[in-house]
DRENGULUM-777083 format. One record per residue (C-alpha): x, y, z negated; residue in three letters; residue number from 0. Coordinates in pm, whole numbers, plus 50000, padded with zeros to 5 digits. Layout:
% residues N
+-------+-------+-------+-----+-----+
:    px :    py :    pz : res :   n :
+-------+-------+-------+-----+-----+
:     X :     Y :     Z : ALA : NUM :
...
+-------+-------+-------+-----+-----+
//
This chain:
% residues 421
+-------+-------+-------+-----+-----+
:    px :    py :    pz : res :   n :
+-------+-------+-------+-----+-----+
: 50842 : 28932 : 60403 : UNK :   0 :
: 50470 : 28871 : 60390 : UNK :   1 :
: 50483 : 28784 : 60021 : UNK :   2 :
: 50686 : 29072 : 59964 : UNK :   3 :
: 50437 : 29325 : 60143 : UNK :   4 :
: 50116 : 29117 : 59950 : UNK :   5 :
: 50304 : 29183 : 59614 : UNK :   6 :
: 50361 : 29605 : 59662 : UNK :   7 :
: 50032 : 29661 : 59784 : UNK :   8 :
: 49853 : 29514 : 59485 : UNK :   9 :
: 50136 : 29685 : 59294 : UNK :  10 :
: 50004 : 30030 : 59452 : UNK :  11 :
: 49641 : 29908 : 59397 : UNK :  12 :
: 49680 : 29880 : 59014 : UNK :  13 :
: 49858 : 30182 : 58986 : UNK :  14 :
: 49544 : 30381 : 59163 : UNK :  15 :
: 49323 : 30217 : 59003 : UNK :  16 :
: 49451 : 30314 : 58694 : UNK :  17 :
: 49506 : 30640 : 58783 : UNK :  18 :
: 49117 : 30630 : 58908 : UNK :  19 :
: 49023 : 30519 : 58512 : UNK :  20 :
: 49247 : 30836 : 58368 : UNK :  21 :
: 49073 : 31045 : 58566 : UNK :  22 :
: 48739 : 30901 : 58498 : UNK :  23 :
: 48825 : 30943 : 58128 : UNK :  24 :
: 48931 : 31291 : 58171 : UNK :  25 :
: 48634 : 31386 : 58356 : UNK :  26 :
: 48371 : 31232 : 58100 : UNK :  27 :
: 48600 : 31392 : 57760 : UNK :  28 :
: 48517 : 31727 : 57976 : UNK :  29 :
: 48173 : 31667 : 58020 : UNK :  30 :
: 48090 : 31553 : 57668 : UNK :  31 :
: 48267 : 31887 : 57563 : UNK :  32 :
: 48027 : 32119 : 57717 : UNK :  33 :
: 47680 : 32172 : 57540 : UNK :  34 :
: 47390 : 32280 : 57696 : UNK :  35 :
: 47152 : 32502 : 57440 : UNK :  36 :
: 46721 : 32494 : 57448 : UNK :  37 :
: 46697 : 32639 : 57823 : UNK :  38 :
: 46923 : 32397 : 57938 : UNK :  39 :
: 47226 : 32663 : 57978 : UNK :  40 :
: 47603 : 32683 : 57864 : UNK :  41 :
: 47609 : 32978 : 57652 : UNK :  42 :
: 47843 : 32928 : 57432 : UNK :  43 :
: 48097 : 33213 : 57518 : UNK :  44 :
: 47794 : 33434 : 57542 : UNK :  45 :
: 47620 : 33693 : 57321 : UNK :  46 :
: 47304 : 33587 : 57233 : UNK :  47 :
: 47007 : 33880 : 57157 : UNK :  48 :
: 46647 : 33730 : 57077 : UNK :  49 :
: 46377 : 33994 : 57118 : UNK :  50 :
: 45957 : 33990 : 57103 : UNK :  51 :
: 45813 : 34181 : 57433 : UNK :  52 :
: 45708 : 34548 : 57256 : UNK :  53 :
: 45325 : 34686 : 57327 : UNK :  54 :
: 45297 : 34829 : 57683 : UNK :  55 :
: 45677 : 34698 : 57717 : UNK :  56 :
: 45780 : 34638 : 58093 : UNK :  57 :
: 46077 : 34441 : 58269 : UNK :  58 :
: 46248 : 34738 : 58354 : UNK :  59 :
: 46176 : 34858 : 58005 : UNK :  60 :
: 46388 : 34611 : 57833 : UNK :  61 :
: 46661 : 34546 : 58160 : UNK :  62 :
: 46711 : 34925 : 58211 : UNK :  63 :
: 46903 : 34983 : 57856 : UNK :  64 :
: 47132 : 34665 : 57938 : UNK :  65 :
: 47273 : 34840 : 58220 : UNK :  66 :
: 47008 : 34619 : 58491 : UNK :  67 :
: 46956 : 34880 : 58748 : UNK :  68 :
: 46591 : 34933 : 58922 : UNK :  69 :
: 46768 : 34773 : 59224 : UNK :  70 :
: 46839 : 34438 : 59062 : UNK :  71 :
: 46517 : 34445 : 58866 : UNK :  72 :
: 46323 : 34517 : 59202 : UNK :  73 :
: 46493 : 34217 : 59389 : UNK :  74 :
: 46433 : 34000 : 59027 : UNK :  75 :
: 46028 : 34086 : 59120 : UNK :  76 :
: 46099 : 33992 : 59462 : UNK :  77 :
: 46262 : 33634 : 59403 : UNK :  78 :
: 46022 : 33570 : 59070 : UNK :  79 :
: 45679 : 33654 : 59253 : UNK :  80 :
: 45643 : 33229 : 59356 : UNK :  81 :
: 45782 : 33123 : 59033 : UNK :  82 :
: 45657 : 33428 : 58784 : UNK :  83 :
: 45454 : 33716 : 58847 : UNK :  84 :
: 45677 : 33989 : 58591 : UNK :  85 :
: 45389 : 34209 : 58561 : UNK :  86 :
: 45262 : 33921 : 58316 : UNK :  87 :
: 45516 : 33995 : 58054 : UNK :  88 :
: 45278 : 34035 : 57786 : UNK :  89 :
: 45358 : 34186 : 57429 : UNK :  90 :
: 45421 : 33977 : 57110 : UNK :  91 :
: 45597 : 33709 : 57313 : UNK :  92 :
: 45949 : 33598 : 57272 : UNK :  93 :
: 46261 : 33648 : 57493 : UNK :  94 :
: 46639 : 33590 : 57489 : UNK :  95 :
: 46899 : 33828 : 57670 : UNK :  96 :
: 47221 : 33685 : 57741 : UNK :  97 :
: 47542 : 33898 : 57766 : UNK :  98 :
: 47869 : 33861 : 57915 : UNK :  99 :
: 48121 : 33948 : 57640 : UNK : 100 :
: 48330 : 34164 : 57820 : UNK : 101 :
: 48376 : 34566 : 57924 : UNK : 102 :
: 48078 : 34566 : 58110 : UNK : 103 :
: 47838 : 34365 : 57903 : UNK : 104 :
: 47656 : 34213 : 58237 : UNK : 105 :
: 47336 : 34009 : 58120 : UNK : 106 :
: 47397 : 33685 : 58320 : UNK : 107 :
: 47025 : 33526 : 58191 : UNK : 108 :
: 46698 : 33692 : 58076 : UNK : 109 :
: 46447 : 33379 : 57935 : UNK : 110 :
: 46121 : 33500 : 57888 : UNK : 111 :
: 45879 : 33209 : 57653 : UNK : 112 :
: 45586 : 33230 : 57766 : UNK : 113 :
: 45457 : 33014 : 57530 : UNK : 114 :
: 45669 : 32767 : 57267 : UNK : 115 :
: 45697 : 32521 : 57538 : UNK : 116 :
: 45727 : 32695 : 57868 : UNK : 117 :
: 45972 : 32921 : 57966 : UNK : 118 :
: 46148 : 33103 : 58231 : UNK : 119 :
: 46519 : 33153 : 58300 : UNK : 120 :
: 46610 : 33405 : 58523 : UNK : 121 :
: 46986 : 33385 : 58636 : UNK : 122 :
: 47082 : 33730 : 58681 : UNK : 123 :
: 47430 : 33650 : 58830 : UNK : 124 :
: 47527 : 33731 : 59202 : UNK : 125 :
: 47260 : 33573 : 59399 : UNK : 126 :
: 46910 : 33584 : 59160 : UNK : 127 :
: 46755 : 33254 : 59080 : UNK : 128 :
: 46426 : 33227 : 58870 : UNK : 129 :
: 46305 : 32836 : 58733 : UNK : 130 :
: 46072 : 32721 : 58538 : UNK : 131 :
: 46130 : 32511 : 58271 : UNK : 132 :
: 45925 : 32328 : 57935 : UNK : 133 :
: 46120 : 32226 : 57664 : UNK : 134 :
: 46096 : 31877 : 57523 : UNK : 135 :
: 45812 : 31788 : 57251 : UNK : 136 :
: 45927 : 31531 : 57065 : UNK : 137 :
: 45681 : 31227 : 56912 : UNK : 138 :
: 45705 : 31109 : 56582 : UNK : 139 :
: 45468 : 30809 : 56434 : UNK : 140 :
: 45350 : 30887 : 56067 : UNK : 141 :
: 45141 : 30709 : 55869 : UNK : 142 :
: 44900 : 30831 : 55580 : UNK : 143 :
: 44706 : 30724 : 55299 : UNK : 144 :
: 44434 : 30857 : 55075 : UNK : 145 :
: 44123 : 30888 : 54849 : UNK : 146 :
: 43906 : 31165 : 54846 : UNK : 147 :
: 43794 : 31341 : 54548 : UNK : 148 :
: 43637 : 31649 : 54687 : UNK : 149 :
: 43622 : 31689 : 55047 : UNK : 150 :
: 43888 : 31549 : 55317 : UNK : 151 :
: 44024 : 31869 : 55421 : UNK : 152 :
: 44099 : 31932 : 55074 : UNK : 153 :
: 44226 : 31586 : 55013 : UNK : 154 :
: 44476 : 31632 : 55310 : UNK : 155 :
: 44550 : 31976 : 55226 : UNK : 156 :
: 44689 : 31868 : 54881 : UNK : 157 :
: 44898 : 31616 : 55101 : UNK : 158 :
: 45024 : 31920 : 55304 : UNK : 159 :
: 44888 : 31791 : 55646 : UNK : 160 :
: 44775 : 31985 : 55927 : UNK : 161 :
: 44395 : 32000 : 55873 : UNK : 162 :
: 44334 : 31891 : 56258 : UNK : 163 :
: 44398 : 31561 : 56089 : UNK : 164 :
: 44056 : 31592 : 55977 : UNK : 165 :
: 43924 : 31741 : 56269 : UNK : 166 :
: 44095 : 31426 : 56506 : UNK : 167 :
: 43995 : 31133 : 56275 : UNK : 168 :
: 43595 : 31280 : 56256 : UNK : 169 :
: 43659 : 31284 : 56642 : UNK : 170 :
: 43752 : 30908 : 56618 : UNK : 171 :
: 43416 : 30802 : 56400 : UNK : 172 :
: 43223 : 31083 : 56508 : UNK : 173 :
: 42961 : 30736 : 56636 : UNK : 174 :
: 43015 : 30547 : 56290 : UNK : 175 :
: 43096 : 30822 : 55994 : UNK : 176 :
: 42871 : 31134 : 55893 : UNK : 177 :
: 43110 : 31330 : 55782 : UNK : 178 :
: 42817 : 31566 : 55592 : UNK : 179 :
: 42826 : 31263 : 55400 : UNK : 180 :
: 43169 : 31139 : 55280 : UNK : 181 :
: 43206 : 31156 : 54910 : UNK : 182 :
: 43458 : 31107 : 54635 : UNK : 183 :
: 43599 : 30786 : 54626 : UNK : 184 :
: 43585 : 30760 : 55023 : UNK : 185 :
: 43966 : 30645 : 55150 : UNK : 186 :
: 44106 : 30670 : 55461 : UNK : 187 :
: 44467 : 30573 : 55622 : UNK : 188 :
: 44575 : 30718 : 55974 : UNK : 189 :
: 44847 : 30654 : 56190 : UNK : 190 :
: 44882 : 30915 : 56422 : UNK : 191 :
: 45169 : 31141 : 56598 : UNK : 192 :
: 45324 : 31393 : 56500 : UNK : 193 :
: 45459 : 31641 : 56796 : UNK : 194 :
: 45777 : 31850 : 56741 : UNK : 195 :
: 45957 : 32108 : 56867 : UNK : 196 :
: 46357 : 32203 : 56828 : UNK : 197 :
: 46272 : 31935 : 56529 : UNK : 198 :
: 45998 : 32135 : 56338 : UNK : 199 :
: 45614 : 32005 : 56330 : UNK : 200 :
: 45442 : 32175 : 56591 : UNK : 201 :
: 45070 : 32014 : 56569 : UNK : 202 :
: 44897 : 31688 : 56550 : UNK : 203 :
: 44926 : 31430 : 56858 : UNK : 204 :
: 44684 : 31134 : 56930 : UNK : 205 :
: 44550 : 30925 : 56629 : UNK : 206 :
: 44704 : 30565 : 56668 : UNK : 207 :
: 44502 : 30372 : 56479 : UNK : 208 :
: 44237 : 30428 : 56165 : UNK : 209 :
: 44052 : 30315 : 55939 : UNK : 210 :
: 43795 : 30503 : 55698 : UNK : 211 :
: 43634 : 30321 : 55379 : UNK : 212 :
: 43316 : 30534 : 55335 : UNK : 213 :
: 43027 : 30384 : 55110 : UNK : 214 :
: 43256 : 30054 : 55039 : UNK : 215 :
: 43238 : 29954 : 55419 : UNK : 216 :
: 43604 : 29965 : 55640 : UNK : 217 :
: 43546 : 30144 : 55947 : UNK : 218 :
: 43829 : 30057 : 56213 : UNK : 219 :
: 43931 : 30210 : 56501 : UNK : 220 :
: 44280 : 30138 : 56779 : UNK : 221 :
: 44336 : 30377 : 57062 : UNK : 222 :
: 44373 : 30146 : 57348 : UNK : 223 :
: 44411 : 30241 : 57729 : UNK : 224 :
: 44174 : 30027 : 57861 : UNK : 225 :
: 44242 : 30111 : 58295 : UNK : 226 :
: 44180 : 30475 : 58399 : UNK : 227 :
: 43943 : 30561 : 58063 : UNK : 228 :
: 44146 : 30505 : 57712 : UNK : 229 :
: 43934 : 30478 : 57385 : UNK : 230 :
: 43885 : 30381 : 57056 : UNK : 231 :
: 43730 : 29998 : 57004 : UNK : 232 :
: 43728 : 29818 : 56644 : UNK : 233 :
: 43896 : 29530 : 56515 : UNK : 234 :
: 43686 : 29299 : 56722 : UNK : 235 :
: 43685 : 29467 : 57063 : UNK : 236 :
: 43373 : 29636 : 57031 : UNK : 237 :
: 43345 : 30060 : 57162 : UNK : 238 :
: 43336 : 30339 : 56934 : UNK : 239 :
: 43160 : 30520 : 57134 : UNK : 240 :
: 42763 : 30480 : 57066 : UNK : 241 :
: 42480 : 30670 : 57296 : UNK : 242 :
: 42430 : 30949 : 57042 : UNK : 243 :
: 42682 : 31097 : 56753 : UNK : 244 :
: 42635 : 31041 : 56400 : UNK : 245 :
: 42586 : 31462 : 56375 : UNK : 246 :
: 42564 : 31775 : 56570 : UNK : 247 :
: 42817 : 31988 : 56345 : UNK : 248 :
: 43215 : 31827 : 56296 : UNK : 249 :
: 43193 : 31951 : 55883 : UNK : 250 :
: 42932 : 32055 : 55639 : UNK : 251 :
: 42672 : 31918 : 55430 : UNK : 252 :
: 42311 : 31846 : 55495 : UNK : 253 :
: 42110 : 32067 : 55261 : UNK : 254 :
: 41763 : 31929 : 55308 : UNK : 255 :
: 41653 : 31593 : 55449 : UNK : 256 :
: 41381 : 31451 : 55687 : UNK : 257 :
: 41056 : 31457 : 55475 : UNK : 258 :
: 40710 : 31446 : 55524 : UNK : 259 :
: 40656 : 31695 : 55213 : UNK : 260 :
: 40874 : 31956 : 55134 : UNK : 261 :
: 40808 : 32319 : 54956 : UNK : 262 :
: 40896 : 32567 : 55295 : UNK : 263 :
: 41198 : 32781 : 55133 : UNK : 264 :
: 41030 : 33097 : 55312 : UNK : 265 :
: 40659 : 33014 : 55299 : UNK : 266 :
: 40661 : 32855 : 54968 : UNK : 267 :
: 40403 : 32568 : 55070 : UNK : 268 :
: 40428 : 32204 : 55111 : UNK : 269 :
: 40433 : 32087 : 55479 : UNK : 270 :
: 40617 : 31816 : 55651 : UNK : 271 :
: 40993 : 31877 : 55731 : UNK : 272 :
: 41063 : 31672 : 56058 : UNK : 273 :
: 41445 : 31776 : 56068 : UNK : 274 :
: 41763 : 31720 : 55869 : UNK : 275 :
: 41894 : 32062 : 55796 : UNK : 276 :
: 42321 : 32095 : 55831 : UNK : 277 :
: 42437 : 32402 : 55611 : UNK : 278 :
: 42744 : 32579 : 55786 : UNK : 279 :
: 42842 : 32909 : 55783 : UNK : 280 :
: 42751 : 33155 : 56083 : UNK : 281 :
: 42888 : 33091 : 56409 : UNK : 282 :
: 43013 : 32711 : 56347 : UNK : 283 :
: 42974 : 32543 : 56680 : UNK : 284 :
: 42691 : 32325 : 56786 : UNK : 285 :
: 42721 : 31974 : 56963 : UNK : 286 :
: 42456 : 31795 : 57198 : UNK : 287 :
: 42501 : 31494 : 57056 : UNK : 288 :
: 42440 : 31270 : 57398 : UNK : 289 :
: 42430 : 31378 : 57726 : UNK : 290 :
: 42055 : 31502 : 57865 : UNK : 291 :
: 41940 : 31805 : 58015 : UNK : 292 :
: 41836 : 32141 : 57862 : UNK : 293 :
: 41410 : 32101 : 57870 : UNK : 294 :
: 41365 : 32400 : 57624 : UNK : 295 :
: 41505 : 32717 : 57551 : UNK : 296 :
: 41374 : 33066 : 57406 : UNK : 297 :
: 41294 : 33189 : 57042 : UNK : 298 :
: 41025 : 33131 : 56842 : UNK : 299 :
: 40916 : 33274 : 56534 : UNK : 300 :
: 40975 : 32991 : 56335 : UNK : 301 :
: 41222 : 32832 : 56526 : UNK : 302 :
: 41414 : 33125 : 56602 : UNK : 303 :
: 41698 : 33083 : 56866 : UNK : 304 :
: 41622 : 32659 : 56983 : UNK : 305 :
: 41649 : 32470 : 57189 : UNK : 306 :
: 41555 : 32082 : 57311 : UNK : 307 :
: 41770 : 31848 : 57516 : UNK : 308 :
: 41567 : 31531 : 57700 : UNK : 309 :
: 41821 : 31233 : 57693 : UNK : 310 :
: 41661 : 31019 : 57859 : UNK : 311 :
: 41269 : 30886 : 57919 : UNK : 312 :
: 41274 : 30767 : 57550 : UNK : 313 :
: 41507 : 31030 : 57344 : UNK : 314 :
: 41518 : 31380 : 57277 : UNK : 315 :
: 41697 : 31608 : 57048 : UNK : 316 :
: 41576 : 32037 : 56915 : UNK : 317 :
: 41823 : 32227 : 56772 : UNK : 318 :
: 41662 : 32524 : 56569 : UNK : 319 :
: 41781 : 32862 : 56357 : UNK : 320 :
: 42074 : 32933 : 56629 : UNK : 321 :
: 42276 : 33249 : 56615 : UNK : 322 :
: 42364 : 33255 : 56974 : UNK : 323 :
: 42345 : 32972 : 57305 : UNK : 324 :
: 42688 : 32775 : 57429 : UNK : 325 :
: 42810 : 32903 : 57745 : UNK : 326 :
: 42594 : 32835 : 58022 : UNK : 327 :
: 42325 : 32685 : 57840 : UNK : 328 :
: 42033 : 32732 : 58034 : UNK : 329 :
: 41681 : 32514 : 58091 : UNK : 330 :
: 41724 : 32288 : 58354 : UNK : 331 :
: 42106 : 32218 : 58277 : UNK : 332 :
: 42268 : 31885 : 58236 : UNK : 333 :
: 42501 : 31904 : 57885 : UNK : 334 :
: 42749 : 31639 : 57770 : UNK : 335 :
: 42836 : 31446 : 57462 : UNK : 336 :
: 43044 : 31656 : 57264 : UNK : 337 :
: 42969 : 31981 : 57464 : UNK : 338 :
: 42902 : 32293 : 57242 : UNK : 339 :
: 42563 : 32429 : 57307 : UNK : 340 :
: 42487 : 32721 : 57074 : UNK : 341 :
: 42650 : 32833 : 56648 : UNK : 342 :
: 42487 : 32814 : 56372 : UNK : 343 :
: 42268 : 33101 : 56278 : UNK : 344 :
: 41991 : 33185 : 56030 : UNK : 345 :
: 41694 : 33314 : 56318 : UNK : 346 :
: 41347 : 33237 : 56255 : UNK : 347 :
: 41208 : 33149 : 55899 : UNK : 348 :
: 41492 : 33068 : 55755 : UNK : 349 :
: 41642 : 33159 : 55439 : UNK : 350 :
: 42045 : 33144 : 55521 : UNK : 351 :
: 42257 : 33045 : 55815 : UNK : 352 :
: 42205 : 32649 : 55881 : UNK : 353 :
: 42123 : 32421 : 56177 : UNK : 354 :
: 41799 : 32298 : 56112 : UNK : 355 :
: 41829 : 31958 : 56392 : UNK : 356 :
: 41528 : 31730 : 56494 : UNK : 357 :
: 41519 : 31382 : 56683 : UNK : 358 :
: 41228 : 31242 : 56886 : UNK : 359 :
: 41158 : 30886 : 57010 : UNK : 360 :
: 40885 : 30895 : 57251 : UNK : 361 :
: 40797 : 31237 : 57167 : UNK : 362 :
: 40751 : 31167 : 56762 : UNK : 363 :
: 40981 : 31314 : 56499 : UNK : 364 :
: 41190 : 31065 : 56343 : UNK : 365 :
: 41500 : 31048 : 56033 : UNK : 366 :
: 41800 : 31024 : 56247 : UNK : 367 :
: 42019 : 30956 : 55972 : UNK : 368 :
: 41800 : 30585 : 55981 : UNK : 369 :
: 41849 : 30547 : 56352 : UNK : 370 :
: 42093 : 30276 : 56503 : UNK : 371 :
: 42222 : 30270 : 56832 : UNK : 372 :
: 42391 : 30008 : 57037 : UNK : 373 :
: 42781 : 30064 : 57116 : UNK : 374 :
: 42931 : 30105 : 57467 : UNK : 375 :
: 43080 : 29849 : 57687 : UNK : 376 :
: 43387 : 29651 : 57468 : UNK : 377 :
: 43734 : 29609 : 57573 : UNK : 378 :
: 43717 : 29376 : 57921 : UNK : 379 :
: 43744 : 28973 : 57860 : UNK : 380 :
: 44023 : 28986 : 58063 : UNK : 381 :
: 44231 : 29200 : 57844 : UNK : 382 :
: 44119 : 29065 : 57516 : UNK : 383 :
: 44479 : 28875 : 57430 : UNK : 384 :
: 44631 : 29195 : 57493 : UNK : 385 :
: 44405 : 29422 : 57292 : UNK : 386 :
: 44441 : 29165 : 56993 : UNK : 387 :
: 44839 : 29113 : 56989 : UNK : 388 :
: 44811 : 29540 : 57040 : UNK : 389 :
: 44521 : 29566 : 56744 : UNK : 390 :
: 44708 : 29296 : 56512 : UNK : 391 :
: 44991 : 29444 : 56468 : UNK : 392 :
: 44852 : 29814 : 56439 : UNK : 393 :
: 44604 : 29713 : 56159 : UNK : 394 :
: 44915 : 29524 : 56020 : UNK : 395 :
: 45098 : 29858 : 55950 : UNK : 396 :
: 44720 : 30016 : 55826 : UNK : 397 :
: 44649 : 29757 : 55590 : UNK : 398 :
: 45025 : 29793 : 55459 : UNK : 399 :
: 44950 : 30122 : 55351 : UNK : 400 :
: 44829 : 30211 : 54943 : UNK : 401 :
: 44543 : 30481 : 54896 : UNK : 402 :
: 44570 : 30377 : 54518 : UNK : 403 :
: 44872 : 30620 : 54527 : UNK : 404 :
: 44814 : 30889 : 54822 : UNK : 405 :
: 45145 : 30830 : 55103 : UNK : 406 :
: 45292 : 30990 : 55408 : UNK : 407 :
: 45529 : 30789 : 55559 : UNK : 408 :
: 45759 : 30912 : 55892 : UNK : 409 :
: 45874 : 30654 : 56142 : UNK : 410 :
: 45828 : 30370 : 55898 : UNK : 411 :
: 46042 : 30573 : 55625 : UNK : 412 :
: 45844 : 30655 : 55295 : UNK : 413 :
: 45913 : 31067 : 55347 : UNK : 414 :
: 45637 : 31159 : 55066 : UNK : 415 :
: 45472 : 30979 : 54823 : UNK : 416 :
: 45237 : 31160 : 54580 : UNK : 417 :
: 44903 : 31080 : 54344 : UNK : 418 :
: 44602 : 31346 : 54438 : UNK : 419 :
: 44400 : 31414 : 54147 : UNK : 420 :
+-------+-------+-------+-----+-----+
//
């Protein structure tokens, strides 16, 4: 009897059990038939009207004609005012209605973009919901390769990259490279990241790993997140990051150099020229190039618009000719590395717009562009058989790369391959 009880009951187990799997099946073929679109809805069986927010246009304004009445819209302000303020709808910016295909044509979701990555849905159906939402960026690695004939933005131009390329990578040697003085012949390969939205380029990510062949000498640099403060270090550990850049403008090209005799462009005499002068049209920002504090500021009638940062008890910087001051730039005020303190102008005796920039050691004018300074701390001994498995294979994929014939490459697929001339 016992045996013939032990022998139905794992009868009626299989038989469960395999009525569990069916419905397990059935229940994942459902789920893998719905699709969610950008916002994260199912709106397939919907009607689907993109719009751009109109000058002056309200909420109401563009609810009202879908049959929305001022009663809904008011309690859609009321729910929204923690998640959206709607009197922020501003004009030029993007939004989807989505419609109910049936005699009433009820909009079930309004999604206003705020931006191309943030949005908001608001669920219009019998109890009002608002969320939040940001779509998903995705990362692609690319990988470039060039020589320079003319300048670099021209160079990457012809190679139909973003030109923040340039802007990142002068970011990345901004210590090592002048970039006032790159010239033909000068080759460079990047990896970096790509970001993209809905699958079209979007804008350049973090540079990966560089290096920049300028004057016959390879300048290296891996992005490595060294504890709470990432940064760039070379092939052998060492910083990027010096004391002082290696310029206070990002582009240009220096139009007069440090001399002790020069014929003054305005007064037409010979007198010493203390300064290394950085042509650059009107309004290109200015950058302290260490951190110090503001010790001089005012117009003179040479000088025009200047003013002189103290870095520390042996080094100090003047930056002359300005158009206008940074933001906050005041005497007395500590600046950063990096942090824009005034444009380029052409104040004072000074034939055209240009930053006419001076450096001092122990209060005497010296040529800058002769100057070497020490790098910051390296990447910690402790970490150092990280950084160089991390470095090896990086500089692996760099070295890899041909500037004899100009490449992009996408995820380790050759996308692009072209000769600049």
């Amino acid at each position: 009897m016992n045996y013939r009880f032990a022998v139905v009951f794992l009868l009626l187990v299989f038989l469960f059990a395999c009525s569990d799997g069916e419905l397990e099946k059935e229940n994942l073929s459902l789920e893998e038939k719905i699709t969610y679109n950008e916002f994260g809805l199912i709106a397939d069986s919907l009607i689907e009207i993109r719009e751009r927010v109109k000058k002056n246009q309200t909420l109401t304004d563009i609810l009202l004609p879908h049959k929305v009445s001022y009663q809904q819209i008011h309690n859609i302000a009321q729910v929204s005012k923690d998640v959206f303020d709607i009197r922020k709808i501003q004009s030029g910016k993007d939004y989807i209605l989505y419609i109910e295909p049936d005699s009433v044509n009820r909009v079930k979701y309004f999604v206003y973009q705020e931006t191309p990555l943030k949005y908001y849905v608001f669920d219009l159906s019998d109890s009002i919901n608002v969320i939040s939402g940001e779509k998903e960026v995705e990362i692609r690695e690319t990988r470039i390769a060039g020589t320079i004939h003319n300048s670099l933005y021209q160079t990457l131009a012809e190679l139909k990259v973003s030109p923040l390329l340039a802007l990142k990578l002068s970011e990345v040697f901004a210590w090592q490279i002048d970039f006032y003085g790159i010239q033909a012949g000068d080759s460079f390969k990047i990896i970096y990241e790509e970001k993209l939205l809905d699958g079209e380029f979007m804008t350049v990510g973090r540079i990966q790993a560089a290096v920049f062949n300028h004057r016959g000498k390879d300048y290296y640099g891996f992005y490595f997140e060294e504890g709470e403060v990432p940064d760039y270090f070379d092939e052998e550990g060492n910083s990027l990051r010096k004391a002082f850049l290696k310029a206070p403008l990002k582009f240009g090209r220096i139009s007069s150099r440090f001399s002790n005799s020069r014929l003054h462009p305005v007064l037409r005499i010979y007198r010493p020229h203390h300064g290394i002068d950085y042509a650059a049209p009107t309004g290109t920002p200015i950058q302290a190039i260490g951190d110090g504090v503001v010790v001089e500021k005012g117009y003179q009638r040479g000088n025009g618009n200047w003013l002189k940062i103290k870095h520390n008890g042996t080094y100090s910087t003047a930056y002359l000719h300005l158009s206008k001051f940074g933001k906050g730039i005041n005497k007395g005020v500590t600046v950063r590395q990096g942090q824009i303190i005034g444009y380029v102008g052409s104040t004072g005796l000074s034939t055209g717009p240009h930053l006419d920039f001076r450096f001092y050691v122990n209060g005497k004018p010296v040529n800058f562009l002769t100057q070497e300074f020490p790098p910051s701390k390296p990447v910690d001994k402790e970490l150092h058989e990280q950084y160089w498995t991390f470095m090896s294979d990086l500089k692996l994929k760099l070295d890899s790369l041909n500037v004899e014939q100009d490449q992009i490459l996408a995820s380790g697929e050759i996308e692009e391959t072209k000769t600049v001339l």
